[in-house]
BATI-273862 format. One record per residue (C-alpha): residue number from 1; x, y, z. Coordinates in steps of 0.05 Angstrom, whole numbers, m for minus. Layout:
BATI-273862
<seq = NUM u = X v = Y w = Z>
...
end
This chain:
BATI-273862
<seq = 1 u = 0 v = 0 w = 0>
<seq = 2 u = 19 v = 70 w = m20>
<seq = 3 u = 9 v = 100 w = 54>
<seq = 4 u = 13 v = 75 w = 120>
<seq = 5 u = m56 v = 78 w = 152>
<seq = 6 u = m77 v = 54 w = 216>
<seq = 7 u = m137 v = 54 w = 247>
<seq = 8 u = m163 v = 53 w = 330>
<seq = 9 u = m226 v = 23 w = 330>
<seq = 10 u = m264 v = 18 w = 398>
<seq = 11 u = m334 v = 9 w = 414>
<seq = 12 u = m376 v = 60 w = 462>
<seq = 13 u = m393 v = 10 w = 514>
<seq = 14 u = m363 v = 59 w = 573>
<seq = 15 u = m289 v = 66 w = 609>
<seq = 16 u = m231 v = 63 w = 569>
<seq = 17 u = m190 v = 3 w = 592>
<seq = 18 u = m117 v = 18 w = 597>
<seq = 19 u = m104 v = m42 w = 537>
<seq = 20 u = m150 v = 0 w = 489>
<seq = 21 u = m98 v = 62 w = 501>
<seq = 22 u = m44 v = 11 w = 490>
<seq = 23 u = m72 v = 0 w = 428>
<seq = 24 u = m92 v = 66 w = 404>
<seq = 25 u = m14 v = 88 w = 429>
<seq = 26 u = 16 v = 34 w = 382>
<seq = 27 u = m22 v = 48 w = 317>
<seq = 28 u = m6 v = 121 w = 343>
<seq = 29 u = 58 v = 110 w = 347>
<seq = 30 u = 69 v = 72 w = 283>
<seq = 31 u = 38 v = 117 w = 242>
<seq = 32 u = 72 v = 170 w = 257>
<seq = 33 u = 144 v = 145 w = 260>
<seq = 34 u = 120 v = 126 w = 188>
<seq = 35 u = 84 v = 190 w = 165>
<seq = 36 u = 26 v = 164 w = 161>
<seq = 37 u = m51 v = 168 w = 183>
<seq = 38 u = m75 v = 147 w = 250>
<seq = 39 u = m160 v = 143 w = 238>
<seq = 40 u = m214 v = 136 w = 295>
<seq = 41 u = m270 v = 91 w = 277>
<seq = 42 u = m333 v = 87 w = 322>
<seq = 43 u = m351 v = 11 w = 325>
<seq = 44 u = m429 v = 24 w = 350>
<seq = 45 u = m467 v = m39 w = 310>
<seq = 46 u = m485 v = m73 w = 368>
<seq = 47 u = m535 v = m19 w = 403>
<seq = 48 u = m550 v = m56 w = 465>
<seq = 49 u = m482 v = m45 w = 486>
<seq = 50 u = m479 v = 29 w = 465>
<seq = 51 u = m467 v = 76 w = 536>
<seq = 52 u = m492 v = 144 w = 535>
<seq = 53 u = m431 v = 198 w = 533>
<seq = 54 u = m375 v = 137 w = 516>
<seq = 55 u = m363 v = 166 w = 444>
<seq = 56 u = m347 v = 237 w = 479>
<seq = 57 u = m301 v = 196 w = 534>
<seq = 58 u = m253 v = 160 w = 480>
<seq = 59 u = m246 v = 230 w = 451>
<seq = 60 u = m228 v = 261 w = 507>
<seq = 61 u = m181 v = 205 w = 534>
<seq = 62 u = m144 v = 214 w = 464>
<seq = 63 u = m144 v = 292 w = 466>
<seq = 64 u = m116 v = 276 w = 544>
<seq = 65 u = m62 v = 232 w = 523>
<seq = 66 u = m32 v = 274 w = 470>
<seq = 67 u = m64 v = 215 w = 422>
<seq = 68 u = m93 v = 264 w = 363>
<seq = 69 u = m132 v = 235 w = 304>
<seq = 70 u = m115 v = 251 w = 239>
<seq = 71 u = m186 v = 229 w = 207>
<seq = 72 u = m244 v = 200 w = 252>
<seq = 73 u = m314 v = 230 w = 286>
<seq = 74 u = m314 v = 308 w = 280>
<seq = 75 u = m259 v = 315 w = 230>
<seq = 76 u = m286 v = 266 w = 181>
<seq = 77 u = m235 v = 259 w = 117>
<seq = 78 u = m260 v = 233 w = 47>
<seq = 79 u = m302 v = 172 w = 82>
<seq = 80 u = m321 v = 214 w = 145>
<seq = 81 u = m347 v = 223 w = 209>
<seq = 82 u = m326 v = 145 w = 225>
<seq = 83 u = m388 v = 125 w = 258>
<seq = 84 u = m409 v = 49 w = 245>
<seq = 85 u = m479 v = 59 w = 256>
<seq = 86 u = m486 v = 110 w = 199>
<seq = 87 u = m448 v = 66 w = 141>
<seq = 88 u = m508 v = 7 w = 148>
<seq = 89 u = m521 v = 11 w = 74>
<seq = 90 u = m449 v = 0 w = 58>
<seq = 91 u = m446 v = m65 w = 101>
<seq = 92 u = m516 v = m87 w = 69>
<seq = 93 u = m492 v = m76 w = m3>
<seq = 94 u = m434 v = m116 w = 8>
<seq = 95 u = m468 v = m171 w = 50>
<seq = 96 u = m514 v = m175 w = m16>
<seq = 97 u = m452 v = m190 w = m63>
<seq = 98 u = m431 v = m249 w = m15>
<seq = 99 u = m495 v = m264 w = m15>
<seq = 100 u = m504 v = m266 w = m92>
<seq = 101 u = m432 v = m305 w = m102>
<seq = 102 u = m453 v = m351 w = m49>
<seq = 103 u = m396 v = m335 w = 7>
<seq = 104 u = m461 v = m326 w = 47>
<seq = 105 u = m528 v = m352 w = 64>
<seq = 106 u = m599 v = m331 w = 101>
<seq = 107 u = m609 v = m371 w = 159>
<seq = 108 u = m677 v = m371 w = 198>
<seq = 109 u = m665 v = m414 w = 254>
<seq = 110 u = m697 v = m397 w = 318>
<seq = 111 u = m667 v = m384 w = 378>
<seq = 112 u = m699 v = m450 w = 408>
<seq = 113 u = m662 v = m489 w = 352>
<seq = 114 u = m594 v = m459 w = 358>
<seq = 115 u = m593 v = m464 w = 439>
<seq = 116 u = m622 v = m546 w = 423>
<seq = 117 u = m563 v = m549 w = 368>
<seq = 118 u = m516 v = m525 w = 423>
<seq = 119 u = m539 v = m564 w = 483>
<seq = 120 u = m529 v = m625 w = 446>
<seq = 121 u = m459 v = m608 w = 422>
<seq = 122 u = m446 v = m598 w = 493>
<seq = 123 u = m465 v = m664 w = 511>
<seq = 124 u = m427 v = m697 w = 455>
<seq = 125 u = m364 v = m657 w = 492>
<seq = 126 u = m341 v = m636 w = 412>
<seq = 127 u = m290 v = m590 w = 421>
<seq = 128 u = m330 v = m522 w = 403>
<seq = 129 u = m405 v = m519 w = 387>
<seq = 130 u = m415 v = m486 w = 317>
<seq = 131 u = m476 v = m482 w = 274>
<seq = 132 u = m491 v = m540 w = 229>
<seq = 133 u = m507 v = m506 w = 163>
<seq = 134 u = m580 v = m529 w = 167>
<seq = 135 u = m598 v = m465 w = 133>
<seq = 136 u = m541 v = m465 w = 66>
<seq = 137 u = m591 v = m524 w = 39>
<seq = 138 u = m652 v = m489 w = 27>
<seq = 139 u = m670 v = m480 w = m38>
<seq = 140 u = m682 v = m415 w = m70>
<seq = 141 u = m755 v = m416 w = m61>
<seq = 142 u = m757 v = m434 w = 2>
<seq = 143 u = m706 v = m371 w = 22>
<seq = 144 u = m756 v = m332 w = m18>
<seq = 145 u = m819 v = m353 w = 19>
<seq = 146 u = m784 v = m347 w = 80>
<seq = 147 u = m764 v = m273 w = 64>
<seq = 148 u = m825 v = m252 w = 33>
<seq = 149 u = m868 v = m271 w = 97>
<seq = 150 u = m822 v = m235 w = 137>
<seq = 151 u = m790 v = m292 w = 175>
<seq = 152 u = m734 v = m266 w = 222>
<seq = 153 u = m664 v = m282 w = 200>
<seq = 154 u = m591 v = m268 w = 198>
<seq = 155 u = m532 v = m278 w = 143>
<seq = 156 u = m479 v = m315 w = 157>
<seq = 157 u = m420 v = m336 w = 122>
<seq = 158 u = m405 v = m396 w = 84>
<seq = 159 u = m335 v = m433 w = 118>
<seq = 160 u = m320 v = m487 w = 67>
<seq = 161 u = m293 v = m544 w = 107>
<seq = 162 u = m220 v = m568 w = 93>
<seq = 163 u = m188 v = m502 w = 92>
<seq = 164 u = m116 v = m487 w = 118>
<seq = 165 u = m128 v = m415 w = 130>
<seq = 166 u = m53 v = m382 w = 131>
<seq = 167 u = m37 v = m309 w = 152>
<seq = 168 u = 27 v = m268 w = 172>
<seq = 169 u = 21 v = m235 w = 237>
<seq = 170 u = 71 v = m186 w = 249>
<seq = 171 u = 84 v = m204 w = 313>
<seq = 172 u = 60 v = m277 w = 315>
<seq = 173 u = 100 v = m293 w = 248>
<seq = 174 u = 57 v = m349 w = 207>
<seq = 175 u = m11 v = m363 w = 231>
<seq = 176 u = m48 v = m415 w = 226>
<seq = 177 u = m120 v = m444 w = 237>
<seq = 178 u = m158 v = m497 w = 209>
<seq = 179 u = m223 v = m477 w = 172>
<seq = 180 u = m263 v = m540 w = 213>
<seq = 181 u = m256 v = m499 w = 281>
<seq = 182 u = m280 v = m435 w = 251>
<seq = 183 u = m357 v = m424 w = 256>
<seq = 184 u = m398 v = m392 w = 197>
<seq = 185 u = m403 v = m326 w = 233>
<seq = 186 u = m467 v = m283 w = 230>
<seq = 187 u = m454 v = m226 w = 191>
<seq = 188 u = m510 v = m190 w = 188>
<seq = 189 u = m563 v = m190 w = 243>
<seq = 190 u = m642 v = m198 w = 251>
<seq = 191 u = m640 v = m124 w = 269>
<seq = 192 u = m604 v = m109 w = 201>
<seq = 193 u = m540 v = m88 w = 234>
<seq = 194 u = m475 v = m124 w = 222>
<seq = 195 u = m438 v = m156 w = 262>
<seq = 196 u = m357 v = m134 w = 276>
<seq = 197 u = m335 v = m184 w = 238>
<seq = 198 u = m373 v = m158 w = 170>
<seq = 199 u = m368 v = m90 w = 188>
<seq = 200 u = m290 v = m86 w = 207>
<seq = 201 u = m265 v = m123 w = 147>
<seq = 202 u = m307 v = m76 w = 103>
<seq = 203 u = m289 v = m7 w = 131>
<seq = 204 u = m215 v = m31 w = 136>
<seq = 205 u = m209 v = m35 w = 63>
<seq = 206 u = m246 v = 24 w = 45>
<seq = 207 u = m205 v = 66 w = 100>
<seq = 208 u = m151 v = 40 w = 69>
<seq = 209 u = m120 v = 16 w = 133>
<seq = 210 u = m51 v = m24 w = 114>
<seq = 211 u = m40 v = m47 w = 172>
<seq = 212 u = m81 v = m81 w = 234>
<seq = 213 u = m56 v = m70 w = 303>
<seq = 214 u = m101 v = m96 w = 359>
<seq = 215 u = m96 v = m142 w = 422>
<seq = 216 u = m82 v = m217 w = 433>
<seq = 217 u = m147 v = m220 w = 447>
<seq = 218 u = m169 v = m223 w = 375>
<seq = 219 u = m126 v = m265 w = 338>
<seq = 220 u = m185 v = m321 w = 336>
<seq = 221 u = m229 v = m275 w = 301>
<seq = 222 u = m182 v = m272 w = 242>
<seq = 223 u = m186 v = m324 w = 204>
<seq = 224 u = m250 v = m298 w = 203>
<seq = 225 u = m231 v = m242 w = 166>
<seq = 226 u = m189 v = m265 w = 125>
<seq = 227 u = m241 v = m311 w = 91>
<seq = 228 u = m274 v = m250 w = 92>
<seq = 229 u = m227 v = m214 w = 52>
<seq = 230 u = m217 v = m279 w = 10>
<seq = 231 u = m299 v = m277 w = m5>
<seq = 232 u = m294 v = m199 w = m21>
<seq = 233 u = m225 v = m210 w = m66>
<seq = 234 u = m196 v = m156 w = m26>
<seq = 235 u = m119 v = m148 w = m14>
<seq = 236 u = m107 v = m160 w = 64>
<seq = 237 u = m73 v = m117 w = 114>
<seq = 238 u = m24 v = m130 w = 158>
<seq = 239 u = m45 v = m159 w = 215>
<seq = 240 u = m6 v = m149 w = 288>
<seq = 241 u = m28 v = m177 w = 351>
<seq = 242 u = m2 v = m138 w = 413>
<seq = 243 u = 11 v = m189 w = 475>
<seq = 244 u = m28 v = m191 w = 536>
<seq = 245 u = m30 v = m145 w = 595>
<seq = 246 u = m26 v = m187 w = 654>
<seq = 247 u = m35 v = m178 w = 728>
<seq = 248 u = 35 v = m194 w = 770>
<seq = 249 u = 5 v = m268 w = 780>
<seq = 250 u = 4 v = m272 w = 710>
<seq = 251 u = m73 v = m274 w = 698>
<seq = 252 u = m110 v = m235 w = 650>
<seq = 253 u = m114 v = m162 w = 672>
<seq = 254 u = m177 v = m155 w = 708>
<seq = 255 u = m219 v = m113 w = 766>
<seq = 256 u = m213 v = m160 w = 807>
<seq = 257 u = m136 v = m145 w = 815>
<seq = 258 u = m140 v = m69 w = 814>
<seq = 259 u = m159 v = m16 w = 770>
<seq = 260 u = m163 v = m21 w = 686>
<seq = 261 u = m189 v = 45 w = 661>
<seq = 262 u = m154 v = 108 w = 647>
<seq = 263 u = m207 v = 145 w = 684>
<seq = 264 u = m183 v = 113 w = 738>
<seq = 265 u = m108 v = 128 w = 731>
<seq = 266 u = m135 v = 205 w = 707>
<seq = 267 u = m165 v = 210 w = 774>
<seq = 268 u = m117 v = 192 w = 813>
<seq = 269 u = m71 v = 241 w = 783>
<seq = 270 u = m27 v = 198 w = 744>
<seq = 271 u = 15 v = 246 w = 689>
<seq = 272 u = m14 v = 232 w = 610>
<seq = 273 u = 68 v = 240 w = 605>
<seq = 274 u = 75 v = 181 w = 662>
<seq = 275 u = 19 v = 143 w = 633>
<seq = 276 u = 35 v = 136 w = 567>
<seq = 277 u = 116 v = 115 w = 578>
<seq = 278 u = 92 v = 61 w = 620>
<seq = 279 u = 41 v = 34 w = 571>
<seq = 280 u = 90 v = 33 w = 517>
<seq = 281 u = 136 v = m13 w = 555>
<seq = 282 u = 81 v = m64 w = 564>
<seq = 283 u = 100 v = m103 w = 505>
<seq = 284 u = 156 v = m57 w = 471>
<seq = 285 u = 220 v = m42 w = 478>
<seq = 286 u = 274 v = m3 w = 444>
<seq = 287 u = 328 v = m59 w = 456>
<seq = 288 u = 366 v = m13 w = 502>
<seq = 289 u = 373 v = 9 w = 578>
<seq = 290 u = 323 v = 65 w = 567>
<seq = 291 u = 259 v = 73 w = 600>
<seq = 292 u = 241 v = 147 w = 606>
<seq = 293 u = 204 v = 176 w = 533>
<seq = 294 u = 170 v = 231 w = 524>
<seq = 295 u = 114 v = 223 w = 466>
<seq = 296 u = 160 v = 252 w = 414>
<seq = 297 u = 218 v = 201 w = 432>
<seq = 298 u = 165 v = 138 w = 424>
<seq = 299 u = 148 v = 161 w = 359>
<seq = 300 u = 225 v = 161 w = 339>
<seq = 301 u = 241 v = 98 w = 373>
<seq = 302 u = 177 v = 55 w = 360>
<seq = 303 u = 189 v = m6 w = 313>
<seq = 304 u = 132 v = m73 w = 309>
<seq = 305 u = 191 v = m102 w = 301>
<seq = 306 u = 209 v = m100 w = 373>
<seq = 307 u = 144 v = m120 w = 403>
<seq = 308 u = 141 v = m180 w = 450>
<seq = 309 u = 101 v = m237 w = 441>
<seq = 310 u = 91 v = m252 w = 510>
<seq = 311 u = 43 v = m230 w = 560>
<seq = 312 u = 63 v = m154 w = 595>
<seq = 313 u = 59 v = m157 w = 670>
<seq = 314 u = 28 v = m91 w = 689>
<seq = 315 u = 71 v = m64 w = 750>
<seq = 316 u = 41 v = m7 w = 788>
<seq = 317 u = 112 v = 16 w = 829>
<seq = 318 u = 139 v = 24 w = 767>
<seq = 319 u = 86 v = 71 w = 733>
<seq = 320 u = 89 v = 106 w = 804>
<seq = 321 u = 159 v = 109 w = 800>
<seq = 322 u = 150 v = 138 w = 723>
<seq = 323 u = 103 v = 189 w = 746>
<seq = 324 u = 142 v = 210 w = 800>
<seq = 325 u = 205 v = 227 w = 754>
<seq = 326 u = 160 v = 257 w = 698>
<seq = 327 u = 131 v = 305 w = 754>
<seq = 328 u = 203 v = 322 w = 773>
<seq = 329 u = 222 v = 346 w = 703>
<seq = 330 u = 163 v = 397 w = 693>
<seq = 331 u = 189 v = 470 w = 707>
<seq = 332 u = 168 v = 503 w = 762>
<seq = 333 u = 104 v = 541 w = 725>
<seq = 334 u = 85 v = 483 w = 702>
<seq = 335 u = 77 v = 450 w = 766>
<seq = 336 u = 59 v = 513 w = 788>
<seq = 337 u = m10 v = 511 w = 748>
<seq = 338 u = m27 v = 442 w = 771>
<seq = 339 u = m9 v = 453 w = 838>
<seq = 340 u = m68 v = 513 w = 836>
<seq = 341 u = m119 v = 474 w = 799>
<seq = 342 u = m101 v = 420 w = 855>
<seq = 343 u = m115 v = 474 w = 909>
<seq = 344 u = m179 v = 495 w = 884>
<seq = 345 u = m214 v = 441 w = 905>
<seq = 346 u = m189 v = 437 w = 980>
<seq = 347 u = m195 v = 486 w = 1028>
<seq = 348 u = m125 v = 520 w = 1017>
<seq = 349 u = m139 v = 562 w = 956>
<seq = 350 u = m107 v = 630 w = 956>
<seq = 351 u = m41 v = 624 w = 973>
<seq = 352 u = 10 v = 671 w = 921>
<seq = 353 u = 52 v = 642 w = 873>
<seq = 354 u = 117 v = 657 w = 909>
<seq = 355 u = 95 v = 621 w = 960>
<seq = 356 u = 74 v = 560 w = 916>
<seq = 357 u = 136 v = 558 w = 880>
<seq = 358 u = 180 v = 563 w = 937>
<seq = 359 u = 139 v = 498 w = 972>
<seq = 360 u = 151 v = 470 w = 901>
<seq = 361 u = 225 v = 476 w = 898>
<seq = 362 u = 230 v = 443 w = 973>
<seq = 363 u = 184 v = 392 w = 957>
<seq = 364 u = 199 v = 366 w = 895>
<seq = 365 u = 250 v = 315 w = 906>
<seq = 366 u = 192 v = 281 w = 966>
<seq = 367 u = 135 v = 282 w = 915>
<seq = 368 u = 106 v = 222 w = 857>
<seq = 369 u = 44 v = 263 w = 848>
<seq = 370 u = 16 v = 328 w = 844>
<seq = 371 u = m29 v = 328 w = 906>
<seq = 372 u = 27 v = 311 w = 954>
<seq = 373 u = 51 v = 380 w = 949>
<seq = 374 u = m2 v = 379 w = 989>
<seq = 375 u = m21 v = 322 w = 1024>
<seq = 376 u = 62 v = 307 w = 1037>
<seq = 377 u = 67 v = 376 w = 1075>
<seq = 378 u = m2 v = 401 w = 1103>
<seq = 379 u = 42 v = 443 w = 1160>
<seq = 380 u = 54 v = 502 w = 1092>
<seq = 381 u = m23 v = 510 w = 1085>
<seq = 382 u = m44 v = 505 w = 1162>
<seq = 383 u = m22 v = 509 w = 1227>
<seq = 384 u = m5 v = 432 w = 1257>
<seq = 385 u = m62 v = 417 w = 1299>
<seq = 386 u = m22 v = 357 w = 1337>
<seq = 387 u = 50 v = 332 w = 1348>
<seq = 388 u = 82 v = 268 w = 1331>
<seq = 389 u = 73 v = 221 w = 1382>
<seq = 390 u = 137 v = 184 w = 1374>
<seq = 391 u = 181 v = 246 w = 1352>
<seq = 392 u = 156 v = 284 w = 1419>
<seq = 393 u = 179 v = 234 w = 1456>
<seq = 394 u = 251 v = 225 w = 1417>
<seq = 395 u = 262 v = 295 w = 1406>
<seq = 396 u = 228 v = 336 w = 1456>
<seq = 397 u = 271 v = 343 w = 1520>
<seq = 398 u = 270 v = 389 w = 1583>
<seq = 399 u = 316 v = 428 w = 1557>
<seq = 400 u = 277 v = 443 w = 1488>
<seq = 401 u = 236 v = 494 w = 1509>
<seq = 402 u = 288 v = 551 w = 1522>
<seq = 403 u = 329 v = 533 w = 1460>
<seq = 404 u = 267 v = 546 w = 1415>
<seq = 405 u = 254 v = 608 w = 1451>
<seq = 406 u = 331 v = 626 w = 1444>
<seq = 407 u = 323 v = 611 w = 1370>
<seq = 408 u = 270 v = 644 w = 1363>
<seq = 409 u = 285 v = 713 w = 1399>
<seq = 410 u = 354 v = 702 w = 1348>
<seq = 411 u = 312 v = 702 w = 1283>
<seq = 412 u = 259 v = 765 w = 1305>
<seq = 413 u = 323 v = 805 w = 1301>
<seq = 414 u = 316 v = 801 w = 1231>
<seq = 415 u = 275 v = 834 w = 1181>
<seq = 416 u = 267 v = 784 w = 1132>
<seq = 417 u = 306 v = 729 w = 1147>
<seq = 418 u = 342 v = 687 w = 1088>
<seq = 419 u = 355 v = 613 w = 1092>
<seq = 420 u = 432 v = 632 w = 1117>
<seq = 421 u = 411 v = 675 w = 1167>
<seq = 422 u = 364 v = 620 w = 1198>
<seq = 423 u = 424 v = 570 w = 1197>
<seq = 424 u = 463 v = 627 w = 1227>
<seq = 425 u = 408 v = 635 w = 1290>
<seq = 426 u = 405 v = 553 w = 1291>
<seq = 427 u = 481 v = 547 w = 1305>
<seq = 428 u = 488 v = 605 w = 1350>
<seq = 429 u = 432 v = 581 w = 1389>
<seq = 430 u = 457 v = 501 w = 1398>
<seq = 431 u = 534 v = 544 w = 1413>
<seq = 432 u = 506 v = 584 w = 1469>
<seq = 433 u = 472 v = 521 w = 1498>
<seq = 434 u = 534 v = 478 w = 1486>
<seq = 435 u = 491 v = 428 w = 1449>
<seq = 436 u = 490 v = 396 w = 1373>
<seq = 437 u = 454 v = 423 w = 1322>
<seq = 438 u = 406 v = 360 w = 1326>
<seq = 439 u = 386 v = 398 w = 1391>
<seq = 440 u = 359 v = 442 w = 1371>
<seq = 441 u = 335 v = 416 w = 1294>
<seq = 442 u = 290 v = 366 w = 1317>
<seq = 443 u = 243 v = 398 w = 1373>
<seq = 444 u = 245 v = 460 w = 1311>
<seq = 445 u = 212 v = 419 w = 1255>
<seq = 446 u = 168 v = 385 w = 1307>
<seq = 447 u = 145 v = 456 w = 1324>
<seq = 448 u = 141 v = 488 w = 1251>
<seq = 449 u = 108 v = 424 w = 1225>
<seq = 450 u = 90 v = 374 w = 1276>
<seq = 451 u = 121 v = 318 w = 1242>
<seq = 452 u = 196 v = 290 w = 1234>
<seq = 453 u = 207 v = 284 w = 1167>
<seq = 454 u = 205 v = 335 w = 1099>
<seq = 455 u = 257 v = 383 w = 1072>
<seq = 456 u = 308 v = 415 w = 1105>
<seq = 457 u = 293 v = 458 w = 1170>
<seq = 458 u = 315 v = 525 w = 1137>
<seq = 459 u = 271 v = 507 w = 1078>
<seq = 460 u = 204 v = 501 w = 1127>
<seq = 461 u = 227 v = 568 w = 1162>
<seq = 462 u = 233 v = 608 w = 1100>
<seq = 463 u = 171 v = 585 w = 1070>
<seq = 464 u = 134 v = 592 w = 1129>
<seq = 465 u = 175 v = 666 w = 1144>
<seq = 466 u = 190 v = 694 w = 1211>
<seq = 467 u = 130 v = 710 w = 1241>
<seq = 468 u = 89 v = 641 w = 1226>
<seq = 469 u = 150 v = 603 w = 1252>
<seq = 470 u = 162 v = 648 w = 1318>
<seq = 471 u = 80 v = 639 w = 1325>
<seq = 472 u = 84 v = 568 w = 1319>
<seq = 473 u = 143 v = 561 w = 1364>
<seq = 474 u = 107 v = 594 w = 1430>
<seq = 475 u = 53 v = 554 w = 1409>
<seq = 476 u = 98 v = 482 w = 1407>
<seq = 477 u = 133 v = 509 w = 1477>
<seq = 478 u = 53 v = 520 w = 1503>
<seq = 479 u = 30 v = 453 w = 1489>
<seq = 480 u = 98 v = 412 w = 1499>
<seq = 481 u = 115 v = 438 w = 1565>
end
């Protein structure tokens, strides 16, 4: 083919599960490290599934993740807006030239008769219960009858036993499956919508998509589609079959084990930046040491060549650990804007940027997400309402009492003290009481901030600035007598 053209392809059944982002990153990521097109198609045949507001969900996951759509719903293209439910005439005139060339066949079986058909497979333990082409030996009258007395029915297609059905996978290398374990597929329902099988194969060659990049999950559907393009005498794309993403025990990726839709991760606060490196190692890698990318160093790296065949273990320290050193790159503003949006919906709004900034530069090496600016060092944004148990008792001695009040007479002598000029008062002070520095650190930070840890002591006394820190100091020496 002339252009590479890939297509993401998901159906609006609700969340979007971290494996469809996988999917829509790699055909993302091909495409563009080949120049080519990266299409979204709306798979919405089967209606009952259909969720109210899912459509307007993928989108916005995409637009979130930096994932932008060259052709797709509201940017259409020559075959645009890709919405499966409005190209029904499309599927129906091609189900009607299988239908004419005999690739397919009406079937009006009744639901009774296909769960009887099934039941007894079941009991004969065969080793997959498939319909029994009762219908492909009516005659042509008897279809016609049938159809003009409205009898419900669906098209299916016609699998010619025998068959060695052979296809390259890109991943996989040579496929194969054996035409007797494939079932003649409805293609077209009673409803007179098709089915995914009818309805991908079609709008994948008249997209023009070269190459097929989807989950493990459905290499059994295609030898499907591949007869299918056999029937239609249509060139086939390249298929490639992205491995598994698997819980740490090595099941399937489920629920059950922990959360599976980007919603999820979104909420949580998990960087796009974070999100999408760690995705892009479940299955891929480079062939190097590497494993920090920004979006524009995928695109230069990515190669199907260098996809795994087996199953991806999805490790949650690591994307913390990711996330954590994407958030330490941003520049301060850019934190900066988070960190406000962050703010806005607790109870700690208002503070200036200085301020901000100056928590951000002592926090940032203690921080793997954007609300522990926050929730890491509550002591900038309120006065501690409690001490450390255990610190009071480690660090809190008789004599602690007049060497914060020392310390703090020391630092009122300034105007505006700098971070020097705080180390300055600390070391005179623990001099004049012929004590380490540790004396007179520890009860400090349990006063400024009632805990033991977080940055350095000078850090929380400059943020906080003389007169908060002197306040909270009478206030430590009150409680802690």
């Amino acid at each position: 083919m002339d252009e590479i053209r890939v297509r993401y392809a998901p159906s609006p059944t609700g969340y979007v599960h971290i494996g469809n982002l996988r999917t829509a990153l790699y055909n993302y990521l091909f495409a563009k490290s080949k120049g080519g097109k990266f299409i979204l198609r709306i798979e919405d045949t089967d209606q009952t599934r259909k969720v109210e507001g899912a459509v307007e969900n993928i989108i916005s996951i995409l637009k979130w993740a930096g994932l932008d759509y060259d052709e797709g719903p509201m940017k259409g293209g020559s075959d645009g807006p890709y919405y499966q439910s409005e190209r029904l005439a499309i599927y129906s005139e091609h189900c009607g030239y299988l239908l004419e060339k005999k690739k397919a066949y009406y079937c009006f079986c009744t639901a009774e008769r296909l769960t009887a058909l099934r039941e007894e497979q079941q009991k004969q333990k065969l080793p997959q219960t498939k319909y029994d082409k009762h219908c492909l030996h009516l005659s042509e009258d008897e279809v016609k009858k049938n159809l003009d007395a409205g009898m419900p029915h669906v098209i299916r297609l016609n699998v010619e036993p025998g068959q060695i059905i052979k296809f390259r996978d890109y991943v996989r290398e040579d496929v194969e499956f054996h035409s007797d374990m494939v079932d003649d597929q409805i293609l077209m329902k009673s409803d007179g919508f098709p089915t995914y099988h009818l309805a991908n194969v079609i709008d994948d060659h008249l997209m023009k998509v070269s190459h097929v990049i989807r989950g493990e999950e459905w290499l059994p559907s295609t030898p499907k589609h591949v007869l299918l393009y056999d029937a239609f005498g249509w060139e086939k794309p390249v298929f490639a079959h992205l491995p598994l993403l698997l819980n740490p025990d090595r099941s399937k990726l489920s629920k059950r084990q922990g959360d599976v839709a980007v919603e999820d991760y979104r909420k949580k606060g998990y960087l796009k930046e974070a999100l999408i490196n760690f995705i892009a190692l479940l299955g891929w890698t480079a062939g190097d040491d590497k494993e920090i990318y920004n979006l524009d160093e995928l695109i230069k790296s990515f190669s199907l060549d260098r996809v795994n065949k087996s199953g991806a273990v999805f490790d949650i320290e690591k994307l913390n650990w990711l996330n954590a050193e994407h958030l330490r790159a941003k520049p301060d503003e850019e934190i900066l804007g988070m960190l406000k949006e962050e703010l806005t919906e607790t109870k700690y709004a208002g503070f200036s940027d200085d301020y901000l900034l100056n928590i951000i530069a002592a926090m940032r090496p203690r921080v793997s997400f954007i609300k522990e600016f926050i929730t890491n060092c509550l002591y900038f944004y309120e006065d501690p309402e409690t001490y450390e148990e255990a610190s009071v008792k480690k660090g809190w001695k008789p004599q602690s009492k007049d060497i914060l009040m020392k310390f703090a007479e020391k630092i009122s002598l300034f105007d505006t003290p700098a971070k020097e000029e705080y180390e300055k008062a600390l070391k005179e002070t623990a001099a004049e009481f012929s004590v380490g520095n540790g004396a007179v650190i520890h009860p400090l930070r349990l006063a400024t901030s009632g805990v033991s840890g977080g940055p350095g002591i000078f850090d929380i006394c400059f943020i906080l600035g003389k007169e908060k820190t002197v306040e909270r100091i009478k206030r430590a020496v009150e409680v802690l007598k």
